[in-house]
Every structure is written in structure tokens, then in C-alpha cells.
C-alpha positions as CSV (number, residue, x, y, z in Angstrom):
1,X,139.2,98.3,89.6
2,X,137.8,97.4,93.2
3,X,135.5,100.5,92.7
4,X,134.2,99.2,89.7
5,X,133.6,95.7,90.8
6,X,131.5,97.0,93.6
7,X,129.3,99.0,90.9
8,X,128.9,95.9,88.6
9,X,128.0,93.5,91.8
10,X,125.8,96.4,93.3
11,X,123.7,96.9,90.2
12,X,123.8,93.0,89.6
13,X,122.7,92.7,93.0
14,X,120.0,95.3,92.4
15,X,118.6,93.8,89.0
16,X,118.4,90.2,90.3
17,X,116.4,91.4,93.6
18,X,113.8,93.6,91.1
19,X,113.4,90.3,89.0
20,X,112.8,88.1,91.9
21,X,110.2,90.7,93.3
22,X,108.9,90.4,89.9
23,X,108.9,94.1,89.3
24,X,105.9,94.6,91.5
25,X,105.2,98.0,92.9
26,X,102.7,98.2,96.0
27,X,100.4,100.2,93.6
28,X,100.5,97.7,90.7
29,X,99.6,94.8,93.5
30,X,96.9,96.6,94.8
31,X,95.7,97.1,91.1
32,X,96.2,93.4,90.3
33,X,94.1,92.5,93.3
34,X,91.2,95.4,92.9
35,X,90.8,93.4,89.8
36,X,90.6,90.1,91.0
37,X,88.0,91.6,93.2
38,X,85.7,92.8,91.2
39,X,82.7,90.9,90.8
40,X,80.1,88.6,92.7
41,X,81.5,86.2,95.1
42,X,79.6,83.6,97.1
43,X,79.6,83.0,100.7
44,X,80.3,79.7,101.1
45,X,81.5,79.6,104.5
46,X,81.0,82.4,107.7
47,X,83.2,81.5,110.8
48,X,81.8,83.4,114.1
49,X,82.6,83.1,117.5
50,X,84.0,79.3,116.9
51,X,81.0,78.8,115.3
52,X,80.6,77.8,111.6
53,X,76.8,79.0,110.2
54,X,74.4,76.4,109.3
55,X,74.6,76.2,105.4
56,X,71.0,77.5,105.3
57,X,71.9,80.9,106.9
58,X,75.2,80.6,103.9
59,X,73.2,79.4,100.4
60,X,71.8,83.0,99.0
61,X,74.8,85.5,100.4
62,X,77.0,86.9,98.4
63,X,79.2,90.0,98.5
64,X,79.8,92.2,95.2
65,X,82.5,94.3,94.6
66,X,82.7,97.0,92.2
67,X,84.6,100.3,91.9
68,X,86.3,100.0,95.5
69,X,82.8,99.6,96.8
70,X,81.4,97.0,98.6
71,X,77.8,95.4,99.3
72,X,76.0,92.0,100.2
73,X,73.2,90.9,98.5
74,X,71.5,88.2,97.0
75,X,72.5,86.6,93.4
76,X,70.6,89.2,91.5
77,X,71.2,92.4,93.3
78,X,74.5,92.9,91.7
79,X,73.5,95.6,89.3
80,X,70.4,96.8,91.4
81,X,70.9,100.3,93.2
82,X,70.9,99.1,96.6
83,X,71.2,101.1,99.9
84,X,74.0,99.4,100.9
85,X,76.0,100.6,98.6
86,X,78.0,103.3,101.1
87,X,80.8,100.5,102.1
88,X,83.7,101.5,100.3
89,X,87.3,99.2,101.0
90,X,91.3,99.3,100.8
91,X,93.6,96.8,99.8
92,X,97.2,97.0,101.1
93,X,98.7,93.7,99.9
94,X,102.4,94.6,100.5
95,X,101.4,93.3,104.7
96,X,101.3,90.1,105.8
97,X,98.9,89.1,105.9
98,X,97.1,91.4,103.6
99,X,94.9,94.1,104.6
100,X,91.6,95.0,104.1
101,X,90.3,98.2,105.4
102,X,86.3,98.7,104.9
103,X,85.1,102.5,105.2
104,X,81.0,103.3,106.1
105,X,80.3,106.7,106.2
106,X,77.2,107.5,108.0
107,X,75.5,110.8,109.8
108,X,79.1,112.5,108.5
109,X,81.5,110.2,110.7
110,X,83.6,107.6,108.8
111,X,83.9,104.1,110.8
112,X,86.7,101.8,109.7
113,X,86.6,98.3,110.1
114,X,90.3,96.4,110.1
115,X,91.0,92.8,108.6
116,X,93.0,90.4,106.6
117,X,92.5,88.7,103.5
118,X,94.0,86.6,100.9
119,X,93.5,84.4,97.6
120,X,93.4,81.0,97.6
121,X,92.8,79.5,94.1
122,X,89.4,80.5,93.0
123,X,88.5,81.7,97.1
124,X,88.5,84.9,98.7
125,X,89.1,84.8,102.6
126,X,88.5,87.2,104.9
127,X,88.8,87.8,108.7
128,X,87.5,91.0,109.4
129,X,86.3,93.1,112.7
130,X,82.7,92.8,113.5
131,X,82.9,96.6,114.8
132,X,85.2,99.4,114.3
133,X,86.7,99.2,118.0
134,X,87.9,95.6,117.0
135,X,91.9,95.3,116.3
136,X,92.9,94.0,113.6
137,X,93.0,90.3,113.3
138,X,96.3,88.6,113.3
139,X,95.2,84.8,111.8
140,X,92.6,83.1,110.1
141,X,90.8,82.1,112.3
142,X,87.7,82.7,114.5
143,X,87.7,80.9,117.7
144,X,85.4,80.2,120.2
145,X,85.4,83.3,122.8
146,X,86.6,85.7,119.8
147,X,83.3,87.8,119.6
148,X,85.3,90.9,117.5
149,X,86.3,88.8,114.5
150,X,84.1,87.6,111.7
151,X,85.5,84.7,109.2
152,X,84.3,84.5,105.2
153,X,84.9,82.4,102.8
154,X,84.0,83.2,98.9
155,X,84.1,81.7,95.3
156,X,83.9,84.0,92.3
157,X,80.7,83.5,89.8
């Protein structure tokens, strides 16, 4: 009898933690967030070194991604065959905060660039290395002094 009331409050145990968690696998988050990706986002805001950029260096940037690629352009470029088209990314959602890993391969070396990211609402935020020696940023945020992180804010069109 005790063995069997530690089965039923095990597997009760088990099916009330996998409905909390919503069911979620990693892979099914990272799906669900490729998704939400996809698209043209625009730059609303770019945090560097403390510094917020003036909204004229802000107004035509955008970022597309498409296809676990990645490339910035202008509004109409999102279809165009562009040469920046070699920035490929990884989500991994299931750390906190998120991470974001963006891959450019050129002359045969890959170079990885480490950051965070997360959804707010309609908004995609970013903080990501400005070079691949930079670690991994911890926050969002982009102080004054902090010459290895880069901070982006986006809206989806």
C-alpha cells in the first residue's frame, strides 16, 4: 500500500510539473521563437558604450531574419540577394537570459559572436558582443566604459 502511494504521488508529481512547464521541450521553444523571428524588425533603439545613437543614425535600419540567417538592411532589401547574407544565428531559450549565438563564416574560419535576447511584447532586444573575443553579456545593458557589448532594440513590420 505505501509502495503504491509513492507511485500515485510520484507520477502525480510528475504530471503536474509537465503541465506547469507547459509541455515545452527545448526544441519546441527554440521553434516557437525561430518563428517569432522571422521577418523584418526595426531598429528603434542601439545602446553603445553608454551611449544611445542619435535617431538619425536609427530611422532606416532594420535587421531581417529568415531561415536561421541573418542580415541588416534597409526597408526594401528584405527579399534582395544581399552580400550580407553569410550571418547565420542560434537560439537557446532554455538559458536565462536567452542566448543568441551569431555565426560568420569568412576566408574558411567561423567567428562566433555571444549575446542575450528576449521578447518583450511586440520588441526584440538584444545585447550582443561587438567582436567574437567579447564574453557573453550577462544584463541588458550597455554602460558607459563597456566597449564589447552592443544594445538593440526592434519592432516587427
Amino acid at each position: 500500500m505505501k509502495i503504491q502511494l509513492q507511485v500515485c504521488l510520484s507520477f502525480g508529481l510528475s504530471v503536474i510539473l509537465f503541465s506547469c512547464s507547459g509541455g515545452n521541450s527545448t526544441a519546441d521553444l527554440v521553434n516557437e521563437h525561430n518563428a517569432k523571428l522571422e521577418g523584418r524588425w526595426k531598429v528603434t533603439r542601439i545602446v553603445d558604450n553608454g551611449r544611445v545613437a542619435p535617431e538619425e543614425v536609427v530611422k532606416d535600419r532594420y535587421v531581417f531574419f529568415k531561415n536561421g540567417k541573418l542580415w541588416p538592411g534597409k526597408k526594401e532589401d528584405g527579399d534582395k540577394d544581399t552580400k550580407n547574407r553569410n550571418i547565420s544565428f542560434k537560439l537557446d531559450p532554455s538559458t536565462e537570459p536567452a542566448t543568441f549565438i551569431s555565426m560568420k563564416t569568412e576566408n574558411g574560419k567561423e567567428e562566433k559572436v555571444l549575446g542575450i535576447y528576449k521578447f518583450e511584447g511586440n520588441k526584440f532586444i538584444m545585447c550582443m558582443g561587438e567582436h567574437p573575443s567579447a564574453s557573453k553579456p550577462k544584463e541588458f545593458k550597455c554602460e558607459e566604459g563597456n566597449n564589447d557589448h552592443v544594445l538593440m532594440e526592434m519592432v516587427k513590420e
